[in-house]
C-alpha positions, 0 to 999 in steps of 0.5 A: 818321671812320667814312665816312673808313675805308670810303673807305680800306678801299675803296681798300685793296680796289680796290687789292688787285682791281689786284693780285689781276689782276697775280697778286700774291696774297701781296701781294693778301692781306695787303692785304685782312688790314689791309683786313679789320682796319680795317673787319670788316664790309667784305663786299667785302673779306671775299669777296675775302680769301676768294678770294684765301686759297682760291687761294692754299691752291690753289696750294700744293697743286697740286704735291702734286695733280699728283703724286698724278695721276703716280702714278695713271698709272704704276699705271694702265699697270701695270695696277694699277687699285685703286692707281691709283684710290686715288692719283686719290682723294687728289689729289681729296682735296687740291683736288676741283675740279682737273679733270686729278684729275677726268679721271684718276679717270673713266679709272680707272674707266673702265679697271677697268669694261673690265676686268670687262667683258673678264672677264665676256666671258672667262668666257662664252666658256669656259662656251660652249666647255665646253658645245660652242657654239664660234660663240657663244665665238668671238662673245664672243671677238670683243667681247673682241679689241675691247676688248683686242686684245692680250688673249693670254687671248682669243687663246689661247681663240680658237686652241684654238677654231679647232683644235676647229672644224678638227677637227670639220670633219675628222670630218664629212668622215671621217663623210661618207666612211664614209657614202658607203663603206658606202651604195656597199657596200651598192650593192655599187658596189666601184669608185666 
């Protein structure tokens, strides 16, 4: 009687294999349940029912998953990273193996470490500026514009520099002219 059951449960098994390949997995999983319940100590039906039952919890999350991800976009290009980092947790959360989650939440953190970055370099650029080191701010600026070509912080920083080097070069010239005027003078070189 024994050996007649593992024979059938067998069968149940292979059976529900057959449907688990055809993509019935309801189907699929009531059968391993009678399988499971005729013979408890059936481990191939076990891990089967087990495979299928994880598939099928899958299955019923993924629209949540998937909309937990839309939602991060949008908050992403809105630029809303803290947002958009909690809304690509709570689809990890829901199935953590979902690789789309995985990749939106590297974007995310990918995004949030570009825009410390550009910050950073931002800052660094005003102290040079503020200390009168206008190449070393307009280098950073340059490593920002890479990053964010359309940053208008880093624009506007970059114009006020252009002024401050065009205005320096004005009065080199207006020194120099001086200098040569009063070096003539003192020559007493009046028409030169």
């Amino acid at each position: 009687l024994r050996q007649r059951r593992r024979e059938r449960v067998d069968d149940v098994v292979s059976e529900s294999q057959n449907v688990v390949d055809a993509g019935d997995l309801k189907t699929a999983q009531q059968l391993l349940r009678e399988a499971r319940h005729a013979d408890s100590s059936h481990t191939e039906a076990k891990a089967l029912l087990d495979k299928v039952s994880r598939e099928l919890r899958r299955q019923q999350v993924l629209p949540r998953v998937k909309e937990q991800i839309d939602k991060a976009r949008e908050k992403l290009d809105a630029g809303r990273f803290q947002e958009a980092k909690a809304e690509a947790q709570a689809a990890l959360q829901l199935d953590s193996t979902y690789q789309p989650a995985r990749e939106m939440r590297a974007e995310v953190e990918g995004a949030v470490n570009r825009v410390r970055e550009i910050d950073k370099k931002l800052r660094v650029s005003k102290q040079h500026v503020a200390e009168g080191s206008l190449t070393d701010a307009d280098r950073q600026l340059d490593d920002v514009l890479a990053l964010d070509p359309d940053n208008a912080q880093a624009q506007e920083l970059r114009r006020q520099i252009r002024e401050e080097v065009a205005r320096r070069e004005q009065r080199k010239q207006q020194a120099e002219a001086i200098r040569q005027a009063r070096e003539l003078w003192s020559q007493q070189r009046y028409a030169e």
